[in-house]
C-alpha positions in Angstrom: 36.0 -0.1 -16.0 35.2 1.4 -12.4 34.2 4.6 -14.5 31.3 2.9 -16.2 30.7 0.6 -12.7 30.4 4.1 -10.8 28.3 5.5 -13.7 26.0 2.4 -13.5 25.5 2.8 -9.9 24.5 6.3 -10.2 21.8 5.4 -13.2 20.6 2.6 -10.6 19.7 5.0 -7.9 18.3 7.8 -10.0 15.9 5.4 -11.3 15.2 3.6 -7.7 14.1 7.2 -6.7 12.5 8.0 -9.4 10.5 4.9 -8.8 9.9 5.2 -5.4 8.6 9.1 -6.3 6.2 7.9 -9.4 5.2 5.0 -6.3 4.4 7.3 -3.5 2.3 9.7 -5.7 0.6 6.6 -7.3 -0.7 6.2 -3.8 -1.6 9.5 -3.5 -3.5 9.6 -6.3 -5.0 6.0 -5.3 -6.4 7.9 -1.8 -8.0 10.7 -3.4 -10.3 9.1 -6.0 -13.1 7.7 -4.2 -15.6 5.2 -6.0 -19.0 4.6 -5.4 -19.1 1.3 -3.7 -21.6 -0.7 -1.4 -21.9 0.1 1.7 -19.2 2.8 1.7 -17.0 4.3 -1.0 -13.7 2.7 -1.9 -10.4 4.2 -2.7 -8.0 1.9 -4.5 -5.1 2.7 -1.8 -5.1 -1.3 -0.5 -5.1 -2.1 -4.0 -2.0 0.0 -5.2 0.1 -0.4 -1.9 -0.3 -4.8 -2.7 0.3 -3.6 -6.4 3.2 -1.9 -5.3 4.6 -4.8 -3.7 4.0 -7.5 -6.2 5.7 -5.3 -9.1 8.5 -3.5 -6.9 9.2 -6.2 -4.1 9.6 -6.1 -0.6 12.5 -3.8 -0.6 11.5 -0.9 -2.8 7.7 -1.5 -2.0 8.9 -0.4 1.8 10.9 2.5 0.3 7.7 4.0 -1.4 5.4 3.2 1.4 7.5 4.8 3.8 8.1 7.6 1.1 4.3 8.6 1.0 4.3 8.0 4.9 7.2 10.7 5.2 4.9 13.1 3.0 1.7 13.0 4.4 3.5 13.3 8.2 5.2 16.1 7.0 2.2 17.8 5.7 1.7 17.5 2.3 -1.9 16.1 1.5 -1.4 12.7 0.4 -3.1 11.2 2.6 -7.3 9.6 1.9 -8.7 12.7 3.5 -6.5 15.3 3.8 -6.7 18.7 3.9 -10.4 18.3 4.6 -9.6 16.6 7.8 -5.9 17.8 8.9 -3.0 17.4 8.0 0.8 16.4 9.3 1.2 14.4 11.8 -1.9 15.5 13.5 -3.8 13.3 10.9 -1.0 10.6 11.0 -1.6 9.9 14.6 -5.9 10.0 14.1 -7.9 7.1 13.5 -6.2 5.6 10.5 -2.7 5.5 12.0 -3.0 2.0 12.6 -4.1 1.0 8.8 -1.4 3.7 7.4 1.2 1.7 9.1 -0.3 -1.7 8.3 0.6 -0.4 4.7 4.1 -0.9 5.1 3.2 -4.8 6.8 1.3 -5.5 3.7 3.8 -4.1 1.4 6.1 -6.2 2.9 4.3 -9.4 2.7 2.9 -8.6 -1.1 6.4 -8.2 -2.0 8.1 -11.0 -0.3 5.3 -13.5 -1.8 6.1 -15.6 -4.5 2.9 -15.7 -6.9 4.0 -18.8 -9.0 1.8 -21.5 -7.5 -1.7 -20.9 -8.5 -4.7 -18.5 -8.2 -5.5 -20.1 -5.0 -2.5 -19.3 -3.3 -1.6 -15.7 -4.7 -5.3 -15.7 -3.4 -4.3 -16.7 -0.3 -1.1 -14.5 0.4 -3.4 -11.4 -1.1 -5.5 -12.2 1.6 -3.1 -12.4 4.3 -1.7 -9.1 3.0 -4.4 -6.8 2.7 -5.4 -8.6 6.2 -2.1 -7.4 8.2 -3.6 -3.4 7.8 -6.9 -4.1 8.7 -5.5 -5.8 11.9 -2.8 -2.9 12.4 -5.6 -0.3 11.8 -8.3 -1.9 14.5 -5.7 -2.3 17.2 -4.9 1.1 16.9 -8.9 1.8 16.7 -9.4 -0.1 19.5 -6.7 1.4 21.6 -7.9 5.0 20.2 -12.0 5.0 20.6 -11.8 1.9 22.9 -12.0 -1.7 23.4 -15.7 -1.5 24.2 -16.9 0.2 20.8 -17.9 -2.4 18.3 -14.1 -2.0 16.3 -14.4 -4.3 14.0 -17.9 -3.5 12.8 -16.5 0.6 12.3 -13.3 -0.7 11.5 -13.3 -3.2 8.8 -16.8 -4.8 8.0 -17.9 -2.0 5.4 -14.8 -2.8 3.7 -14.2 -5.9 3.3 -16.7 -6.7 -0.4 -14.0 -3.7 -1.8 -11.2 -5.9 -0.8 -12.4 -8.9 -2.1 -13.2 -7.2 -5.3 -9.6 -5.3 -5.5 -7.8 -8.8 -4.9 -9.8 -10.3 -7.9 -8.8 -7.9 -9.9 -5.3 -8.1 -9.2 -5.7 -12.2 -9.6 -6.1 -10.9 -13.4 -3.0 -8.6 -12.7 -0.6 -10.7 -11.3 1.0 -12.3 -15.0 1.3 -8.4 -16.1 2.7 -7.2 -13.2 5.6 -10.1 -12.5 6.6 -9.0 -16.5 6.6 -5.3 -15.8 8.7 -6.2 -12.6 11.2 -8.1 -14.8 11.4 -5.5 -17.2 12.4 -2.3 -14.9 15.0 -4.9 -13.1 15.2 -3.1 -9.5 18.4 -4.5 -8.2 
């Protein structure tokens, strides 16, 4: 009996790294396709990282987050625009700092949620999620290029039609991704 207890543990963490792995280069992948969008082009990156969270929770989505963090401030090119604009944790500490770490805040939250009380709400706590990087990212503007620039116009206006766009479209997600969660069972 503790042979197949031990045996099962083992399985269990083999496929929470696997997961985490598949997770981190999912946001990878989500930071290096850019799509033509008004007025600037969007990556999906916001969109996977609350993905990540609704179909991993909080615990795993934190693990992956931090994961690709670990990555890209190591020096491997995960990050939106890496090489092309540095890498390691030159680029980690740049502009974006602030939003990369509001990624593990919105991870958080989007896992945490509960998304069993109507379109309104799971609008609501998307919202409040995708909000937390956006406020990481232009305090760390703000204290980087300074209070006096107009932050929030740089910062997070050109973005915000993408977000609202990216949490509609995981409105329509939500029932498919709560049955994928159940089915991998992360314990």
């Amino acid at each position: 009996m503790e042979a197949i207890d031990k045996k099962s543990k083992i399985e269990n963490i083999v496929k929470l790294v696997l997961i985490t792995i598949i997770g981190s280069i999912i946001i990878t992948i989500s930071a290096k396709v850019k799509i033509p969008f008004y007025p600037v082009p969007m990556t999906m990156q916001t969109f996977v990282i609350l993905l990540i969270g609704i179909t991993l929770g909080y615990r795993m989505g934190l693990a992956t987050v931090a994961l690709y963090l670990f990555e890209g401030i190591i020096g491997l090119p995960v990050f939106a625009n890496s090489p092309e604009k540095g890498i390691g944790i030159i680029y980690f500490i740049g502009p974006t700092m602030g939003y990369l770490i509001g990624f593990l805040v919105a991870v958080y939250f989007s896992g945490f949620f509960k998304y069993d009380k109507g379109l309104i709400n799971s609008f609501l706590k998307l919202i409040f999620s995708v909000s937390t990087i956006y406020f990481f990212g232009l305090i760390w503007l703000g204290i980087l290029i300074g209070w006096d620039k107009p932050i929030f116009k740089f910062g997070a206006q050109p973005f915000l039609l993408a977000e609202l766009f990216k949490i509609l479209l995981l409105l329509l997600l939500i029932p498919t991704l709560l049955k994928i969660k159940k089915l991998i069972k992360i314990t």
